[in-house]
C-alpha positions in Angstrom: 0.0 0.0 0.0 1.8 3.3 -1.0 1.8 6.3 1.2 -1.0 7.9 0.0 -3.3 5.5 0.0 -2.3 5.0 3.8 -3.0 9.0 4.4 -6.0 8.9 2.3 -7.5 5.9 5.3 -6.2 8.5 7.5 -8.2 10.7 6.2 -10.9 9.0 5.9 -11.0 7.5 9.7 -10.9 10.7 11.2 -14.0 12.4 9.0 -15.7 9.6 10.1 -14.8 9.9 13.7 -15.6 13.4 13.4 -19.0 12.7 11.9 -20.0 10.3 14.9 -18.9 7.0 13.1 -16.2 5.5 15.3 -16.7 1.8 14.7 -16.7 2.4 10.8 -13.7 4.8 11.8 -12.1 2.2 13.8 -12.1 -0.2 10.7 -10.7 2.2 8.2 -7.9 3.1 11.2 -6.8 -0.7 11.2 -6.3 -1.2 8.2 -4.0 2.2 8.1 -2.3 0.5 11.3 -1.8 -2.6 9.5 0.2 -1.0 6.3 1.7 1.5 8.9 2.3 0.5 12.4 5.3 2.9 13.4 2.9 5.9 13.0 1.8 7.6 15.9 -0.5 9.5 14.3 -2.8 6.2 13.0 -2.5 4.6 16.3 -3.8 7.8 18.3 -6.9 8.0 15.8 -7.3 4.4 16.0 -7.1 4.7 19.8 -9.8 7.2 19.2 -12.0 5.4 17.4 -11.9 2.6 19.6 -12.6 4.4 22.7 -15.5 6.1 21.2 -17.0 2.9 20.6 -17.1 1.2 23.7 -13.7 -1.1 23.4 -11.5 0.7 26.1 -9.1 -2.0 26.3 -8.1 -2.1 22.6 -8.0 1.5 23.1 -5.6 1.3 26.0 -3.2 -0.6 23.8 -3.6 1.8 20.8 -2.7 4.9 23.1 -0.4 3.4 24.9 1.6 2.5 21.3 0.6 5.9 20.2 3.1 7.2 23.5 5.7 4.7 22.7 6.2 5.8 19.1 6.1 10.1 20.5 6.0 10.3 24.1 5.3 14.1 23.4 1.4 13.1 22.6 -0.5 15.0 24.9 -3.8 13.2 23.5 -2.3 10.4 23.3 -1.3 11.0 27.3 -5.0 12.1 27.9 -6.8 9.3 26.2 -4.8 6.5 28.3 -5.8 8.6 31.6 -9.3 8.4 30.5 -8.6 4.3 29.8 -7.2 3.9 32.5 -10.0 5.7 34.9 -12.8 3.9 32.9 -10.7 0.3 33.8 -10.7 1.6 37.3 -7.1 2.3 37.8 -7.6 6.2 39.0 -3.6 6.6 40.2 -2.2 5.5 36.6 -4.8 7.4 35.1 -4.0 10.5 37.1 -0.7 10.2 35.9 -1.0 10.3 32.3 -4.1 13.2 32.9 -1.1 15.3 34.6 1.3 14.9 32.0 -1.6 16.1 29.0 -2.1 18.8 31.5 1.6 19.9 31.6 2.4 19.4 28.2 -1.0 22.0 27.1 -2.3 23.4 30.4 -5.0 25.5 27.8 -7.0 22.2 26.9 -10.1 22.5 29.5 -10.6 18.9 28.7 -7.6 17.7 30.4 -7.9 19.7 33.0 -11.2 18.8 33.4 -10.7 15.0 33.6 -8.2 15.2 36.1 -10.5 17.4 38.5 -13.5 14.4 37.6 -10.9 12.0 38.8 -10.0 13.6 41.8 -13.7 14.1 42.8 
């Protein structure tokens, strides 16, 4: 599969994520993973797509590759917090909720997760 065809999935995933479709999102988004597994960028919207359709664990994996591959993803960060609180480990998920709050203290919704999680 060239390059584009792997963007144009990309593409693709997220306008359906963004329209409310995250298991037809999720679909597209493995099949980019497949051709293109190093990309931290597939594996976040995959992780995405995932979460917004109910399968947190899968999601938990698909972040948690989605840090290994740029440990700098602040969704990324904030997506395994949110995981991690739904799997009902609140002091992991804190963690990775206080690092998407360092790394952009201007997104409410980190900062609003964390203060959920610390109830």
């Amino acid at each position: 599969m060239s390059d584009e065809d792997v963007y144009g999935l990309l593409v693709r995933g997220r306008e359906l994520l963004a329209s409310g479709h995250p298991h037809q999102a999720a679909i597209i988004l493995q099949r980019a993973r497949s051709a293109e597994p190093r990309k931290a960028s597939i594996r976040e919207a995959l992780a995405r797509a995932l979460y917004n359709s109910g399968q947190t664990t899968r999601a938990k994996q698909e972040f948690a590759a989605a840090i290994d591959l740029d440990p700098s993803n602040d969704y990324a960060h904030f997506g395994l917090g949110l995981c991690e609180a739904r799997s009902g480990d609140p002091s992991v998920a804190a963690g990775h909720l206080k690092i998407a709050v360092a790394m952009r203290p201007e997104v409410e919704a980190y900062q609003d997760a964390l203060k959920r999680l610390a109830g």
